[in-house]
C-alpha positions as CSV (number, residue, x, y, z in Angstrom):
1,X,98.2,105.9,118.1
2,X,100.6,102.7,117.2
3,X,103.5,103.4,114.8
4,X,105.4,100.7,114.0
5,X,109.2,100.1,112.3
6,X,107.9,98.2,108.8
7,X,111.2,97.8,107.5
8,X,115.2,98.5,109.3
9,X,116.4,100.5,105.6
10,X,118.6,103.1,108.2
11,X,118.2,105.3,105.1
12,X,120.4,108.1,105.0
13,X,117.7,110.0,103.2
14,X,114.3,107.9,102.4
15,X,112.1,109.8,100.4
16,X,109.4,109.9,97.8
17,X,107.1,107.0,99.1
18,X,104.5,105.6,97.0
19,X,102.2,102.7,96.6
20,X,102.0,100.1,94.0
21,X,98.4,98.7,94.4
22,X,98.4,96.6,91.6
23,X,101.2,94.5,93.0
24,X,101.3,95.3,96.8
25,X,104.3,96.8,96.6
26,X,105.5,99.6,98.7
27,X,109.0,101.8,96.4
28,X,110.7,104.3,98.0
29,X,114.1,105.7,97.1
30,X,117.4,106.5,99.2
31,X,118.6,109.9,98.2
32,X,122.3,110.2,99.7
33,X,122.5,105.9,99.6
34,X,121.8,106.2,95.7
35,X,119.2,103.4,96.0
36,X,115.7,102.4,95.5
37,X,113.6,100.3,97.6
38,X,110.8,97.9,96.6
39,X,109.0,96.1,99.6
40,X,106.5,93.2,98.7
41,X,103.8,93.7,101.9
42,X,102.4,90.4,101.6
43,X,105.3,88.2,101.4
44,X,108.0,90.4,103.3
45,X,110.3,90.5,100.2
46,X,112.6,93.1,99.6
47,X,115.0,94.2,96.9
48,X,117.1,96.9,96.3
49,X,118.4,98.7,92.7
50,X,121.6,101.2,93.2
51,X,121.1,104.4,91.4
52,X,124.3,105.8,88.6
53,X,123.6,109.6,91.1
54,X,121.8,110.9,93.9
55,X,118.2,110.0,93.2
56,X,115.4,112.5,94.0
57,X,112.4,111.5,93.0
58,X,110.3,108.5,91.4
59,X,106.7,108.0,89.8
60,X,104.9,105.3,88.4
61,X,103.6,104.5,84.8
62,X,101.0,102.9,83.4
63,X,102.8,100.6,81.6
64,X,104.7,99.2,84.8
65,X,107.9,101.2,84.5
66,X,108.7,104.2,86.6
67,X,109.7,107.7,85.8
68,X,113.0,108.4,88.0
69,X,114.4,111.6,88.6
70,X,118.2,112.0,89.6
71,X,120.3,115.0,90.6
72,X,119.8,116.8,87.2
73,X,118.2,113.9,84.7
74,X,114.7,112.7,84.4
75,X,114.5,108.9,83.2
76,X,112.7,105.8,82.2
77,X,113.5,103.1,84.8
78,X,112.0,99.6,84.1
79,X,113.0,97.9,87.6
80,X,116.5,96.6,86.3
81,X,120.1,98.2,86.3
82,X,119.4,100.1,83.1
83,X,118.6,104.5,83.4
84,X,117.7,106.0,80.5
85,X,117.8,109.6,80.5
86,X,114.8,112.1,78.2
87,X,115.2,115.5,79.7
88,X,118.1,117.5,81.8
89,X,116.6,120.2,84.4
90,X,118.5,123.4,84.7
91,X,121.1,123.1,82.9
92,X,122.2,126.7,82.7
93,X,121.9,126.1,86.5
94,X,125.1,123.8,87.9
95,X,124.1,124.6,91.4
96,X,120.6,123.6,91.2
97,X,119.4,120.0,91.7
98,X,116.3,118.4,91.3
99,X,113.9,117.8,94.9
100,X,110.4,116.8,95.1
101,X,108.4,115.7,91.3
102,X,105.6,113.8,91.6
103,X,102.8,112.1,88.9
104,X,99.8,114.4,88.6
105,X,96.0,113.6,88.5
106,X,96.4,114.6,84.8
107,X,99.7,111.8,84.4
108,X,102.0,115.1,83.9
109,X,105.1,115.1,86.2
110,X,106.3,117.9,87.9
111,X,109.4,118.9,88.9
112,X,110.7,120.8,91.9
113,X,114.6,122.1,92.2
114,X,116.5,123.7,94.7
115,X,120.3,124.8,95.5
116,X,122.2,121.4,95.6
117,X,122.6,120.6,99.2
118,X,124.9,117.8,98.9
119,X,128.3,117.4,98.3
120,X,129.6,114.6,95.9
121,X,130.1,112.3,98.8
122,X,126.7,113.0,100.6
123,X,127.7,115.2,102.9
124,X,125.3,118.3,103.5
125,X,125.9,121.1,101.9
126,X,124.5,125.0,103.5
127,X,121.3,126.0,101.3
128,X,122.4,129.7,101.0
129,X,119.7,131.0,98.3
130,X,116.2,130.2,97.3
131,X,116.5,129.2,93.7
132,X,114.4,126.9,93.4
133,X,111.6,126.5,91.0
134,X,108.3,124.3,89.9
135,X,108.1,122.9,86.4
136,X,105.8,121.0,84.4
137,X,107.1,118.1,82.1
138,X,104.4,118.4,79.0
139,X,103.4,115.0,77.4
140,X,106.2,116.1,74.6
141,X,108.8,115.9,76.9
142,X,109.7,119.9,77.5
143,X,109.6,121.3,80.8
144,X,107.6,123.8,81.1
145,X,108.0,126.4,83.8
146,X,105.2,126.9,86.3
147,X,106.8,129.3,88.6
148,X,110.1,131.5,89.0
149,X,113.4,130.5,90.6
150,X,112.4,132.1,94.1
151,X,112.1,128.8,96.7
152,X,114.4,127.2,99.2
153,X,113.6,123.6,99.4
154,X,111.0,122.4,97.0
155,X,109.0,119.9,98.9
156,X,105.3,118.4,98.7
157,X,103.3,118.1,96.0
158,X,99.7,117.5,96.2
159,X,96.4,118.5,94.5
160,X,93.6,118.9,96.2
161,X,89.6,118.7,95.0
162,X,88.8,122.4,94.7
163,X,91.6,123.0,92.3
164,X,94.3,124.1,94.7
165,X,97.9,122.9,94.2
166,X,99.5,122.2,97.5
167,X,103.5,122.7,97.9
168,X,106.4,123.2,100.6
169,X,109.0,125.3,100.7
170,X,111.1,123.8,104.0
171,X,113.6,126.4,103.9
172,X,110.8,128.7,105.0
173,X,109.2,126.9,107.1
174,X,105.8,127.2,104.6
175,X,103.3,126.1,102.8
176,X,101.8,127.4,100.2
177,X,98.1,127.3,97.6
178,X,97.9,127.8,93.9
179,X,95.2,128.1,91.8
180,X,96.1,125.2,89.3
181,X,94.3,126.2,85.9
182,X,93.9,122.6,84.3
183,X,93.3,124.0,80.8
184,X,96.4,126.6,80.2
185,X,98.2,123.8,82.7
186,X,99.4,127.1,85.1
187,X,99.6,128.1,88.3
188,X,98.7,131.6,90.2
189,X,97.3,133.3,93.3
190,X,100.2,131.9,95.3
191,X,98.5,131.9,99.1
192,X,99.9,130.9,102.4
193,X,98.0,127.9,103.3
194,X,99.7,126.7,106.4
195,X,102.1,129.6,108.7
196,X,105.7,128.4,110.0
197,X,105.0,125.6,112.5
198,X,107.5,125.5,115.7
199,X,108.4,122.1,114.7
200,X,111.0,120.7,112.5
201,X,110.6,122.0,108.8
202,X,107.2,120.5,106.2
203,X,109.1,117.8,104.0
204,X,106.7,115.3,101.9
205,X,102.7,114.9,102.2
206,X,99.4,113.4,100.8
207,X,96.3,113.8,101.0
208,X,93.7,111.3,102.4
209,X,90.5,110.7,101.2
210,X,88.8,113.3,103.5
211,X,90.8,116.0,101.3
212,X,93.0,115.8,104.6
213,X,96.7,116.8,104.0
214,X,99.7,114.9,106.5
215,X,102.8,116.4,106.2
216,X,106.0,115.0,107.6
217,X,107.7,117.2,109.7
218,X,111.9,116.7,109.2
219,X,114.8,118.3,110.5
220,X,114.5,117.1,113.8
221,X,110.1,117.6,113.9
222,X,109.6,113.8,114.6
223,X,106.0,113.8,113.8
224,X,103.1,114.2,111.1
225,X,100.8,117.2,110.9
226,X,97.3,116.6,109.3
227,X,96.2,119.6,107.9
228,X,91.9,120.7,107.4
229,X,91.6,122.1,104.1
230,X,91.1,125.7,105.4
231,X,94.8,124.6,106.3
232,X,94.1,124.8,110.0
233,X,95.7,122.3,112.2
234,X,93.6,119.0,112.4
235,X,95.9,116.9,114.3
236,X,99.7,115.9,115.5
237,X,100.5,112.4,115.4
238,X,104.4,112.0,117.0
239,X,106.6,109.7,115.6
240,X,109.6,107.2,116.9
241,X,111.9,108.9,114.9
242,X,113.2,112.8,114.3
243,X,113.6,113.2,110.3
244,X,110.1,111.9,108.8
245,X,110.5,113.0,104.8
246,X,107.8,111.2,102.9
247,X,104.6,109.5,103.3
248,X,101.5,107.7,101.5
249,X,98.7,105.6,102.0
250,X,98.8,102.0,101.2
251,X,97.9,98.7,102.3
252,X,94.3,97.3,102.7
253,X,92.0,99.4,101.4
254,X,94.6,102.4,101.7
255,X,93.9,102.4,105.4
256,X,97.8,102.5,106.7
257,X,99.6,105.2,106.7
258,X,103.6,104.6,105.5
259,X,106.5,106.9,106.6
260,X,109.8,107.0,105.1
261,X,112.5,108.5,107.4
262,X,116.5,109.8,107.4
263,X,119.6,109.9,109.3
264,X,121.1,112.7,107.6
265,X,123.5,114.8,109.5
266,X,123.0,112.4,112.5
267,X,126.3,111.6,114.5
268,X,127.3,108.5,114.8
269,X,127.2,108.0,118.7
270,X,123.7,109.4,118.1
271,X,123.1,106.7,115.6
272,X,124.5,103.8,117.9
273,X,121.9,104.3,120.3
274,X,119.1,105.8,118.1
275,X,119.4,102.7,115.0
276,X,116.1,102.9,114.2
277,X,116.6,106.6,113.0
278,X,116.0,106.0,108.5
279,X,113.0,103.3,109.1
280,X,110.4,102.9,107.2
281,X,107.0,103.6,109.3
282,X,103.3,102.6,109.5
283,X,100.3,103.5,111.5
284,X,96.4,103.4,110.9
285,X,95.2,107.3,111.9
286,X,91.7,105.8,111.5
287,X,91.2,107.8,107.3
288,X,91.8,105.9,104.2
289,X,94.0,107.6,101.9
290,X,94.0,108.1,98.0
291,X,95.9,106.5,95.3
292,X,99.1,107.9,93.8
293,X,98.7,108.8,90.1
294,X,100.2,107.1,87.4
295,X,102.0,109.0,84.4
296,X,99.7,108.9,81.5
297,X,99.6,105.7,78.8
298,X,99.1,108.3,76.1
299,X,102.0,110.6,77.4
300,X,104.9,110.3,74.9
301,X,107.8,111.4,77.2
């Protein structure tokens, strides 16, 4: 299978990929480079917006904004300089940091935290707990809390037709099943869905429109694993680069598959002959996927 270098960003950390179809956009984010990305497929334009922090996270709305999450602060973003902040995560937490949030099918956004990995210039910082936790922002603007402070690395979010929420922990090398109850907005019957898997650590995923799941296999993993929904192995697609983070479908009737990638803890003699390492990635696996949700037009957060 053909994967090709899109676009040369040499991200340090490109995350949080998603597709704009209603202007053929492609945004992703920068966490370390405190950037976002916005790639126009048809015309090859590109522009960038610095962040005020580490960003973590981003989500459209349905009134053409974006909902942008940074190291502790949830925002409304209107693609220009300006961040303006509704809701603080953790705050009784200082050493907690916000991961992985992403729009739900119901426009909710959840919010995944971890220990902060990073020091204030970017540097990596050692993970040494699992504090981590899963919230729910309701459409009043409170988080409410979906699970306990018990994971490593909060990473994919993704909800699949049978009423299963699918999520990472990439500390333990896991990923898990809920059963998402859409009326009390909860989660339980946490269930291992896919075992440790010998390579790299799961990062970011989506589903395609098969019900499919492909997961981006970071730390060093350099591929994508598509998972069956009985969360058996389907496939392994390898990749020209080693830290794959994010990924969604977009393009042409959602047939092409995009991969955001990260030089993070590279070296930089690595880095001089590996400069494609932080690309952003495409390849048609032969599914079409599904489209990201947008938070809610009758959400007042």
């Amino acid at each position: 299978m053909s994967v090709k270098s899109v676009f040369d960003s040499q991200d340090v950390v490109g995350e949080s990929i998603i597709w704009d179809d209603r202007n053929g956009n492609l945004i992703w984010i920068d966490i370390v480079g405190k950037c976002i990305h916005r790639l126009q497929l048809t015309t090859g334009q590109h522009k960038v917006w610095p962040t005020p922090d580490f960003i973590t996270s981003l989500g459209l709305r349905e009134d053409k904004g974006a909902i942008v999450s940074l190291s502790k602060e949830i925002c409304w973003w209107d693609f220009d300089k300006h961040f303006t902040t509704f809701l603080e995560v953790e705050p009784d937490q200082p050493d907690n940091r916000i991961n992985e949030c992403m729009v739900a099918p119901d426009g909710s956004y959840w919010v995944g935290t971890m220990q902060n990995n990073l020091h204030l210039n970017g540097s990596p910082k050692e993970v040494t707990a699992s504090l981590g936790a899963y919230y729910r922002v309701t459409p009043n603007g409170e988080l409410q809390r979906l699970t306990e402070n018990i994971y490593g690395i909060t990473n994919t979010m993704a909800w699949a037709d049978n009423g299963r929420f699918l999520t990472a922990d990439s500390l333990a090398n896991k990923i898990y099943t809920f059963r998402y109850d859409d009326k009390t907005k909860t989660l339980s019957d946490r269930n291992l869905f896919a075992p440790a898997f010998e390579r790299g650590s799961p990062d970011g995923s989506c589903l395609d429109d098969e019900g499919f799941l492909w997961n981006c296999r970071v730390a060093g993993g350099g591929c994508l694993v598509r998972y069956a929904p009985d969360g058996s192995i389907d496939r392994i697609v390898d990749l020209p680069c080693t830290w794959p983070t994010s990924c969604t479908f977009g393009g042409d009737n959602l047939e092409t598959l995009f991969v955001t990638s990260a030089r993070f803890t590279m070296s930089p003699d690595y880095l001089n002959n590996n400069p494609h390492e932080g690309n952003l990635w495409a390849l048609k696996p032969g599914v079409r996927g599904q489209l990201c949700n947008r938070l809610g037009s009758n959400s007042t957060i």
